[in-house]
C-alpha positions as CSV (number, residue, x, y, z in Angstrom):
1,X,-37.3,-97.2,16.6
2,X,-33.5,-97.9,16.9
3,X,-31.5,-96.1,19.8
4,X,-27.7,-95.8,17.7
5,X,-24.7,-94.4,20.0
6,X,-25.9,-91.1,22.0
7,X,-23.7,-88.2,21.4
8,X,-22.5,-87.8,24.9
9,X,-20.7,-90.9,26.9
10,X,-22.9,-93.1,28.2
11,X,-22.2,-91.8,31.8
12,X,-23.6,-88.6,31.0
13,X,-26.3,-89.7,28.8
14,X,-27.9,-91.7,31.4
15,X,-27.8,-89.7,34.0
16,X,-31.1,-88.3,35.6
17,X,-29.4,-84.4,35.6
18,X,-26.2,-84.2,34.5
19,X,-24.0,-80.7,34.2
20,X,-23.0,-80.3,30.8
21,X,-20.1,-78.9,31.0
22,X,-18.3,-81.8,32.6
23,X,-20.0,-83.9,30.1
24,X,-18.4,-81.8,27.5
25,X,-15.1,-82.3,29.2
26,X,-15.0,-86.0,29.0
27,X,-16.1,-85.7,25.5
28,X,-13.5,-83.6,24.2
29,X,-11.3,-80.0,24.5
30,X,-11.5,-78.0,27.6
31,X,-14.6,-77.5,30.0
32,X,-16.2,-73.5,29.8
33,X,-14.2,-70.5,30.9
34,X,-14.3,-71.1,35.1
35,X,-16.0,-67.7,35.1
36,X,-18.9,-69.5,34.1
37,X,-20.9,-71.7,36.3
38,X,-22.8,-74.5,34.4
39,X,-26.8,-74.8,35.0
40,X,-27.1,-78.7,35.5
41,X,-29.5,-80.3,32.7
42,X,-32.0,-82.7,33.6
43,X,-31.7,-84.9,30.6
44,X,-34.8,-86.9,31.2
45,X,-36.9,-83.7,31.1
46,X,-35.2,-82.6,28.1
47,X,-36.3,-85.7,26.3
48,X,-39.6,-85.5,27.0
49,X,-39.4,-81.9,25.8
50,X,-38.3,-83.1,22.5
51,X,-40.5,-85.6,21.8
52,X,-43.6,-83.2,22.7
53,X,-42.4,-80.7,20.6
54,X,-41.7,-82.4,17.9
55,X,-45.2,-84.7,18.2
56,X,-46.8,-81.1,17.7
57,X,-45.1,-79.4,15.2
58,X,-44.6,-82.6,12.6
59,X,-48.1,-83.5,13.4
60,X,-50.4,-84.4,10.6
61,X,-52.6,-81.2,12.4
62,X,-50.1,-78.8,11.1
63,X,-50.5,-79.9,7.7
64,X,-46.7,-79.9,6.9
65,X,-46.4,-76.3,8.0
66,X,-46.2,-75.1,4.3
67,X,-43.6,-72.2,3.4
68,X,-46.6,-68.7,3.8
69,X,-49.5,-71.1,4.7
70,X,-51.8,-70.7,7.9
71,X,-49.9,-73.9,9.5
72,X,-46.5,-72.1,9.3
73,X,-48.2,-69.2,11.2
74,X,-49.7,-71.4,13.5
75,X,-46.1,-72.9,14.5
76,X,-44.7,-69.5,14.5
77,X,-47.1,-69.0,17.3
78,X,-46.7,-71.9,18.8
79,X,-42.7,-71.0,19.5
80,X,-43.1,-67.2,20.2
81,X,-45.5,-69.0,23.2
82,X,-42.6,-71.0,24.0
83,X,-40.1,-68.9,24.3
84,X,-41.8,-66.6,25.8
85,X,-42.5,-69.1,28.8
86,X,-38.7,-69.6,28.9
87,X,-38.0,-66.0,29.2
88,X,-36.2,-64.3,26.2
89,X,-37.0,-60.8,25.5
90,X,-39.7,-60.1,22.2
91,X,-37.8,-58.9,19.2
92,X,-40.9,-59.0,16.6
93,X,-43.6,-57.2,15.9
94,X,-45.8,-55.0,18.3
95,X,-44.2,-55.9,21.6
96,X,-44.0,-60.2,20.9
97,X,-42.2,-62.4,19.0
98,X,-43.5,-63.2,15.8
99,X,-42.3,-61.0,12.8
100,X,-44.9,-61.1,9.8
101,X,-42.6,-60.6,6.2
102,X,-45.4,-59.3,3.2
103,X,-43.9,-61.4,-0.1
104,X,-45.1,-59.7,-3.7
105,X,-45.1,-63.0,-6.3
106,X,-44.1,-62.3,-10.1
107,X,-45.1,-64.0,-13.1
108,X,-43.2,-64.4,-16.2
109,X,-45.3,-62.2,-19.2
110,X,-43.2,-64.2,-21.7
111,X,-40.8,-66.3,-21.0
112,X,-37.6,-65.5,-20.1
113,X,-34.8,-65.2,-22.9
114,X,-31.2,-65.4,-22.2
115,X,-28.5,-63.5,-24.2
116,X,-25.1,-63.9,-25.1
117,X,-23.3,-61.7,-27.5
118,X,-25.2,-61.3,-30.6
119,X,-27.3,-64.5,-29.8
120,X,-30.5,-65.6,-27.6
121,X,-32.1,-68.4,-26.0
122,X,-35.3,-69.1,-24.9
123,X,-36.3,-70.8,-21.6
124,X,-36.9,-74.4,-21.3
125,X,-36.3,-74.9,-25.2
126,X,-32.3,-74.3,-24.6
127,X,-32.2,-73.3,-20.9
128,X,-33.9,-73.7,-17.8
129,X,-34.2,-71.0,-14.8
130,X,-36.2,-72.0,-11.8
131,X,-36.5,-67.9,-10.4
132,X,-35.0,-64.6,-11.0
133,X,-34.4,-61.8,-8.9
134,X,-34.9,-59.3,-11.3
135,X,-36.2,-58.4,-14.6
136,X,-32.8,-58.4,-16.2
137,X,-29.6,-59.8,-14.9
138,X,-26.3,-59.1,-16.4
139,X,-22.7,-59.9,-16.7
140,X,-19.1,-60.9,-18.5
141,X,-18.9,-64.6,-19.8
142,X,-16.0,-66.0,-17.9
143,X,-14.6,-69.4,-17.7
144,X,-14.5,-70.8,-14.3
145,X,-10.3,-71.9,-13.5
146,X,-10.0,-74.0,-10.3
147,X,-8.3,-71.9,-8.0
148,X,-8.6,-68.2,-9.0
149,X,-11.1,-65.6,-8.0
150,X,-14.4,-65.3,-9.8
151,X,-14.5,-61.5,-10.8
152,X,-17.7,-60.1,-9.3
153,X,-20.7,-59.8,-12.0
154,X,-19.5,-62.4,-13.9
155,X,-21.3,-64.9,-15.8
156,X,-19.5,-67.9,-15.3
157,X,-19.8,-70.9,-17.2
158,X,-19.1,-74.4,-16.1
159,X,-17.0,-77.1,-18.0
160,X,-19.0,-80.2,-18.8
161,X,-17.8,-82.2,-16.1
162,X,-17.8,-79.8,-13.5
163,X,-18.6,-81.3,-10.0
164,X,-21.3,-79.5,-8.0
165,X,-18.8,-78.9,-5.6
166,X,-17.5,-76.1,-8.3
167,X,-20.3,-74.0,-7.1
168,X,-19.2,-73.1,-3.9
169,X,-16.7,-71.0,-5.4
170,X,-19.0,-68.9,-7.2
171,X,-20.7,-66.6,-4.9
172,X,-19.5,-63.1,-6.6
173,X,-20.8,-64.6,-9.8
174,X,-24.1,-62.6,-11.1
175,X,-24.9,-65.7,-13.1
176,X,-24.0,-69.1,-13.3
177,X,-24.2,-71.4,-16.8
178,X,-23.6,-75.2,-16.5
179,X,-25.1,-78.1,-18.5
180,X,-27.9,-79.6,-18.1
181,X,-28.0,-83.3,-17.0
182,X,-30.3,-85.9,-18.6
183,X,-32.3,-86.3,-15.8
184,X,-32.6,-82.4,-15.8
185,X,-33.7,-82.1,-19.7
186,X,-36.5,-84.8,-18.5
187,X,-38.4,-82.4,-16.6
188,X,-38.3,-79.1,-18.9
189,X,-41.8,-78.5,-20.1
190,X,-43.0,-76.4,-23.2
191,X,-42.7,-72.4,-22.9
192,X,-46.1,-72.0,-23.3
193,X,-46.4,-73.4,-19.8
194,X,-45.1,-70.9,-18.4
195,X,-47.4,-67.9,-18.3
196,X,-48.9,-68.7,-15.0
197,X,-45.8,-69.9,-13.3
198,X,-44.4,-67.7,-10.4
199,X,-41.1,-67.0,-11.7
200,X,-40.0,-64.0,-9.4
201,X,-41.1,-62.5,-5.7
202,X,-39.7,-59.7,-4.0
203,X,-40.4,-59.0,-0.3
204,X,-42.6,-55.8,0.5
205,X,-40.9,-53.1,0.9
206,X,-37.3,-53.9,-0.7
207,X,-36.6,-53.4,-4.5
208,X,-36.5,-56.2,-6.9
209,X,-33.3,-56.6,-7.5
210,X,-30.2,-59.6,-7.6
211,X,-29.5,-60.9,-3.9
212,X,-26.0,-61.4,-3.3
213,X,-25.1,-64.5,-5.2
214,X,-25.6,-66.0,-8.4
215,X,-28.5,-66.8,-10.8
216,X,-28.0,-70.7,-11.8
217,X,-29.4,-71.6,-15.6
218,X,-29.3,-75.5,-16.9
219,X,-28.4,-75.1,-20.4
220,X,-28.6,-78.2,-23.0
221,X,-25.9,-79.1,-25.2
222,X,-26.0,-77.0,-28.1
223,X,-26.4,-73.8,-25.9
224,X,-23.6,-74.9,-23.7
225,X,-21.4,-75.7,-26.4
226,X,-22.4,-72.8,-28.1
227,X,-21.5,-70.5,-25.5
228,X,-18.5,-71.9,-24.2
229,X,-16.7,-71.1,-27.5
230,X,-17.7,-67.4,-27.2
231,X,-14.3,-65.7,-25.6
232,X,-14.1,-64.3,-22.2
233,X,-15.9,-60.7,-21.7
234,X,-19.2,-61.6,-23.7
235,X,-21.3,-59.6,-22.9
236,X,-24.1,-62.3,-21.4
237,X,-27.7,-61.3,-20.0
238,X,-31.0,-62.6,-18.5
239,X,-34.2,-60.6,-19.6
240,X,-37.5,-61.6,-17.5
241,X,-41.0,-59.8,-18.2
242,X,-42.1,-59.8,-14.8
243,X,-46.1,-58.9,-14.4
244,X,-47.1,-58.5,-10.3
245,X,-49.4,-61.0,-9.3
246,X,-50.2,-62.3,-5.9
247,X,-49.3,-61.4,-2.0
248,X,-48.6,-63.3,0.8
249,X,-47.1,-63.4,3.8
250,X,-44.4,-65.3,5.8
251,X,-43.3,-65.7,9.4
252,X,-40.6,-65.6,11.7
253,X,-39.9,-65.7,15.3
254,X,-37.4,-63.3,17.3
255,X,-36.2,-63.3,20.7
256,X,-33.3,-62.4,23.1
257,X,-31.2,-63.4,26.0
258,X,-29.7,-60.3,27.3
259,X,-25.8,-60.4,27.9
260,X,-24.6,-60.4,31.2
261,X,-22.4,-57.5,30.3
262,X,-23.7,-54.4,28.8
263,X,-20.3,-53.5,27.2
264,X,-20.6,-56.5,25.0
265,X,-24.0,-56.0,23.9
266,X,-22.8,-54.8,20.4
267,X,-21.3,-58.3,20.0
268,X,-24.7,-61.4,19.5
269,X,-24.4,-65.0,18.9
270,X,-27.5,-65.9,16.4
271,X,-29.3,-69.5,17.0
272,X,-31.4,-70.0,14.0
273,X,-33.4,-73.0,12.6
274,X,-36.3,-73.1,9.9
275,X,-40.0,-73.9,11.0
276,X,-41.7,-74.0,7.3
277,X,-41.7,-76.6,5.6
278,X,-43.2,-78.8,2.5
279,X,-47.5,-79.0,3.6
280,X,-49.5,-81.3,1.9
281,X,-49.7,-82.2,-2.2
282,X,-52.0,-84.4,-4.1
283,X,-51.7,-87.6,-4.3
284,X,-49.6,-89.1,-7.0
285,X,-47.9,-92.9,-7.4
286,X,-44.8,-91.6,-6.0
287,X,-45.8,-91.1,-2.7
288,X,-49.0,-93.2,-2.6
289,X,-52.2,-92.2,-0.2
290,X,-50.4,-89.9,2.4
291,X,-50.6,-86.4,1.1
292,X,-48.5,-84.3,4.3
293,X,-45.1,-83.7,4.0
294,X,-44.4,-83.2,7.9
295,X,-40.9,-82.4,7.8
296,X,-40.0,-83.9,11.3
297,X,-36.1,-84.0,10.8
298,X,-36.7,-81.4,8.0
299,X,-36.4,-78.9,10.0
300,X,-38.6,-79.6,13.2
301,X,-36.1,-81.0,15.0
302,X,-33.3,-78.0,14.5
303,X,-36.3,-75.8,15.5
304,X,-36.8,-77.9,18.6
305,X,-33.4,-77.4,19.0
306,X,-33.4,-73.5,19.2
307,X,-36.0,-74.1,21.3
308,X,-34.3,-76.1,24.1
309,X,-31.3,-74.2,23.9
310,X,-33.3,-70.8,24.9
311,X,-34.5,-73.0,28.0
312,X,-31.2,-74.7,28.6
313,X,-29.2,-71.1,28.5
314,X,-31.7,-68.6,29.9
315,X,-32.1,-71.0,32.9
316,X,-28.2,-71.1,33.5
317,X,-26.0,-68.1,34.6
318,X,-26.1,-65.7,31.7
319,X,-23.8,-65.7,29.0
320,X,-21.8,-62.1,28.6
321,X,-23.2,-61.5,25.2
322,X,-26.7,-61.5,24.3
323,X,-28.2,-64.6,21.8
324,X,-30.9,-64.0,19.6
325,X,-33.0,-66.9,19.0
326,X,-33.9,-66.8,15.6
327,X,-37.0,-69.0,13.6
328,X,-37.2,-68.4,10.0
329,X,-40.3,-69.2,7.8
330,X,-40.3,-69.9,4.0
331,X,-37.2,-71.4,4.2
332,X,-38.4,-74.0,1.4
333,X,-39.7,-71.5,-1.2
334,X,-36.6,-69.1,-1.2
335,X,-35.6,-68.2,2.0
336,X,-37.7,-65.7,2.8
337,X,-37.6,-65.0,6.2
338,X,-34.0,-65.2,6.5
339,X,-33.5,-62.8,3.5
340,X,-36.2,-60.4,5.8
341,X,-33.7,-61.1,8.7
342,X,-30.4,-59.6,7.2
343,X,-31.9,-57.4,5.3
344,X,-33.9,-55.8,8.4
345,X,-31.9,-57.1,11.3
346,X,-33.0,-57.0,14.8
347,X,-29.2,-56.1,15.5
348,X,-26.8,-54.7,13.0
349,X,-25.2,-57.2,10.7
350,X,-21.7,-55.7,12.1
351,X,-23.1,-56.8,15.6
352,X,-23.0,-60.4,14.7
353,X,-20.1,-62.3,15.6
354,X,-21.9,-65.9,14.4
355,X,-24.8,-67.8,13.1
356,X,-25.4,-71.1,14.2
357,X,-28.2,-73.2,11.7
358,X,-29.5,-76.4,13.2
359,X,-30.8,-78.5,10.5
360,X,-32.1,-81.8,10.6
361,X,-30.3,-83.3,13.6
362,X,-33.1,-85.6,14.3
363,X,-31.1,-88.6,13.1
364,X,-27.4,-89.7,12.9
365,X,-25.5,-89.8,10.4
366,X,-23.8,-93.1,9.7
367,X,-21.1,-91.9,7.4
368,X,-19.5,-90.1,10.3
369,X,-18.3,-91.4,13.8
370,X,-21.1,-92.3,15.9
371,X,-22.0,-89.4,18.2
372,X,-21.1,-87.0,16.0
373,X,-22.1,-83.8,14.3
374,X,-21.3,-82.0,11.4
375,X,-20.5,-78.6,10.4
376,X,-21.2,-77.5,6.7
377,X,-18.3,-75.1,5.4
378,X,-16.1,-76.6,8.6
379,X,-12.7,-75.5,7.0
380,X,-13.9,-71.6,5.9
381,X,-13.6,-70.1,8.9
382,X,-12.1,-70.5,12.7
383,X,-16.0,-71.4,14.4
384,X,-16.2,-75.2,13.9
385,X,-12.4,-76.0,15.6
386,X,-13.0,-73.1,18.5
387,X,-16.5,-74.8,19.3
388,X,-14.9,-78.5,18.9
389,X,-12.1,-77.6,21.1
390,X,-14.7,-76.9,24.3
391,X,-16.8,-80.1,23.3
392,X,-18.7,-80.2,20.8
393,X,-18.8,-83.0,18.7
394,X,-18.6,-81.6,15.3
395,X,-16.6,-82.8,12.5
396,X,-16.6,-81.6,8.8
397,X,-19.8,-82.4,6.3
398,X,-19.5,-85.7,4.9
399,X,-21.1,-84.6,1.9
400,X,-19.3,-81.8,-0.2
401,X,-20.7,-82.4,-3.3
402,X,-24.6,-81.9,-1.7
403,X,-23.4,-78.5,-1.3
404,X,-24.8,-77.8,2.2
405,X,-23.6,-74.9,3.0
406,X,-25.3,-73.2,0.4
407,X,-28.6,-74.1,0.8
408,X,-29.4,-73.7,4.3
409,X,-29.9,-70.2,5.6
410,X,-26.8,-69.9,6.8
411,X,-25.9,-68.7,3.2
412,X,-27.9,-65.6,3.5
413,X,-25.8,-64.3,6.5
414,X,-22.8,-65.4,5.1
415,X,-23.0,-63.5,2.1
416,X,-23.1,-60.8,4.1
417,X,-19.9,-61.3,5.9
418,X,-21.1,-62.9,9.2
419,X,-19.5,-66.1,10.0
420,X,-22.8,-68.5,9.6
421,X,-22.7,-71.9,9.4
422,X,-25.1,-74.8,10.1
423,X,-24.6,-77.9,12.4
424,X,-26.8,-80.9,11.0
425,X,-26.4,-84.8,11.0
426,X,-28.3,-85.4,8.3
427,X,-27.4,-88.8,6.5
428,X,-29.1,-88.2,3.1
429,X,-31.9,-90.5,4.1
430,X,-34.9,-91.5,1.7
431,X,-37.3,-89.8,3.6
432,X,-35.7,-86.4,3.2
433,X,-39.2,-84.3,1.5
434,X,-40.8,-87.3,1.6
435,X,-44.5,-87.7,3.6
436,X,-42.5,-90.3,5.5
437,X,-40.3,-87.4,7.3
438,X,-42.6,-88.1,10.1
439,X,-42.1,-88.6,14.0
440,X,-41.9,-92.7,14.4
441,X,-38.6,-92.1,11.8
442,X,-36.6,-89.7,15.0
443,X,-34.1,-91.1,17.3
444,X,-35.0,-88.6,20.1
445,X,-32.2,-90.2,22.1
446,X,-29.7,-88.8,19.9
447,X,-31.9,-85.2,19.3
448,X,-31.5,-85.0,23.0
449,X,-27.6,-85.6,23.4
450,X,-26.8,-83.7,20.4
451,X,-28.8,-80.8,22.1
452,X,-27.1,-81.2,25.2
453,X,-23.6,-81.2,23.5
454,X,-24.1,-78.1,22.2
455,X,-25.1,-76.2,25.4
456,X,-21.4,-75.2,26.6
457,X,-20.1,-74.9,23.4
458,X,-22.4,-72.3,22.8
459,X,-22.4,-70.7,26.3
460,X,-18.6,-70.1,25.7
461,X,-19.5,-68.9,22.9
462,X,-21.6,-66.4,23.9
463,X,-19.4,-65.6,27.0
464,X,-15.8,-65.5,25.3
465,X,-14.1,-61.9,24.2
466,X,-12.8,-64.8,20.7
467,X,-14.7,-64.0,17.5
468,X,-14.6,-66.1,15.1
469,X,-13.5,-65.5,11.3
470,X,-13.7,-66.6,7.6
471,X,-10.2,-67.8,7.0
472,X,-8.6,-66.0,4.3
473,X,-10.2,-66.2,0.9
474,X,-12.8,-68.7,2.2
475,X,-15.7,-66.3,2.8
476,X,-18.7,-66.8,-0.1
């Protein structure tokens, strides 16, 4: 396995037990408030700790840790164990960690027909919809502009050449129209495929109903140019039969560092990573004998992040506000503990001042400087400069038009007006949900000195009376 440039200097990286904070120092911005004693971190242990983590939880014996499966529950138990051994307070269900999340599955009765003014269209013959929230979706055809507000409940309809990089403008939309690609139209199959297809679930105990942001329909030619034409404030409307079909169940693992200071216990820093991930598919020529789709960068290694930052922090002098350590499952299949999360927060939403998303950091990125991180959404709001300034090494995402931002968790705080963003240095490598996502493909070098950079950056953090904020007009 090749070792690329470590994220901290060499001096630091090298070193048997280093204190982080100076490291951060020499790497860039200011050292932590001086009210705040650094715990040293023995950066040899921390490898190891990586490596074992990671050796279990992308293990062929976890079957891929499928989004609702058995394996997912078994690594949600697996890091309620650990950090319980490191010391953070239970914030799940009866008394421990783990929080189980009851998902309802829906299946389309016909399929679903889209409407706009005085015409319809039926799935996969002129559009395509992956999921719905809801029976029926609604809203007011309007044209996206560049640089003007997208009314809320709109349907907004992309121009032809519209870069993905449109999207991220369109989070009041209720639904979003844009053309289908070529390789898209490939892959539609016949409506009468689509009876037993799970087209909808809902989690226990909430209504069915639109999650903030927008429902995205592939449309082919004539249906985009047919709608197009229709003027601005036609009427425009997605009608699913939805017929209940099975339950499952997710996962997702909550703990807490207290605060050092009981006054700022209304005011929590949120780590968060995803532990679910692909599990195991038949066989086919595309990815030949191996079957398990491990997910070692995606996301095991942000998990074993969280993880060792729990250890890191709660061994060190405690941080003035409390953290909550948060592990979502089915991540993969919707988002479904994190949408259990905001929805039934083990704080209030208000209470939040950040999220911080680790996502596949388990291998550089070469289209950035080496020994560097990136933050998706850097420039929409103040978190990414405030944490750079006291060291860390992040930098914007490389790859706008990949969309990042909205398709980590992140997303599903930030709709709901917490600053959330998530840190990652993935490169868009070929073994992204791929069986090959496997432990021999991690630099665990640079896994543990992009954990270790993080360490003061986030105990400032958590120990500053700063908030950070969506810059004006930049929140989704």
């Amino acid at each position: 396995m090749s070792r690329l440039p470590p994220i901290l200097p060499a001096v630091c990286a090298t070193a048997l037990v280093l204190t982080s904070a100076a490291c951060a120092s020499r790497v860039a911005g200011p050292a932590a408030p001086p009210s705040v004693i650094a715990a040293p971190i023995d950066v040899s242990l921390l490898e190891r700790r990586v490596a074992a983590h990671l050796r279990f939880l992308a293990s062929d014996a976890l079957n891929g840790r499928g989004s609702g499966t058995r394996d997912e529950w078994i690594a949600a138990t697996y890091i309620g164990a650990q950090l319980a051994a490191v010391g953070l307070d239970p914030m799940g269900d009866d008394g421990w960690f783990v929080q189980e999340v009851g998902i309802q599955r829906f299946r389309a009765g016909a399929p679903p027909v889209l409407t706009a003014g005085d015409r319809t269209y039926a799935r996969n013959a002129d559009f395509r919809v992956g999921s719905v929230p809801a029976a029926r979706v609604t809203g007011t055809l309007h044209r996206l502009v560049p640089g003007t507000p997208v009314p809320a409940g709109a349907a907004v309809i992309l121009p032809e050449d519209a870069p993905l990089t449109a999207m991220s403008a369109l989070g009041a939309a209720s639904l979003v129209l844009r053309k289908a690609t070529a390789p898209q139209l490939a892959t539609w199959t016949q409506p009468s495929a689509q009876a037993s297809e799970w087209i909808a679930t809902q989690i226990i105990g909430t209504p069915l109903a639109p999650p903030p942001g927008p429902t995205v329909l592939t449309l082919d030619a004539a249906t985009h140019a047919a709608i197009i034409a229709m003027a601005d404030g036609t009427s425009v409307h997605l009608k699913t039969e939805l017929i209940a079909g099975d339950r499952t169940r997710t996962w997702n693992v909550v703990g807490r560092l207290p605060g050092s200071d009981t006054a700022a216990s209304a005011e929590v820093v949120v780590l968060s990573a995803h532990l679910d991930h692909l599990g195991a598919r038949a066989s086919d020529a595309t990815v030949g004998s191996d079957t398990i789709y491990n997910g070692a960068d995606d996301d095991a290694s942000g998990v074993v992040a969280v993880m060792e930052l729990a250890r890191v922090l709660a061994a060190g002098p405690r941080p003035r506000r409390p953290i909550v350590f948060a592990l979502f499952g089915s991540e993969e299949s919707g988002g479904f503990g994190a949408r259990y999360f905001v929805d039934r927060p083990v704080v209030p939403l208000s209470d939040i001042v950040a999220d911080l998303q680790v996502e596949m950091i388990g291998r550089p990125d070469p289209t950035v400087p080496a020994g560097t991180l990136w933050l998706t959404g850097y420039d929409r709001s103040t978190l990414g400069p405030q944490l750079a300034a006291r060291g860390a090494r992040l930098v914007a995402d490389p790859h706008p038009d990949q969309r990042f931002f909205e398709r980590s968790d992140n997303i599903r705080f930030a709709r709901r007006g917490v600053v959330a963003h998530t840190v990652s240095s993935f490169g868009l490598h070929r073994e992204y949900h791929q069986p090959s996502d496997e432990f021999a493909h991690i630099n665990v070098v640079h896994m543990r000195d992009a954990i270790a950079s993080l360490v003061e950056p986030v105990r400032w953090l958590a120990t500053t009376t700063d908030k950070p904020a969506w810059r004006e007009g930049r929140q989704p």
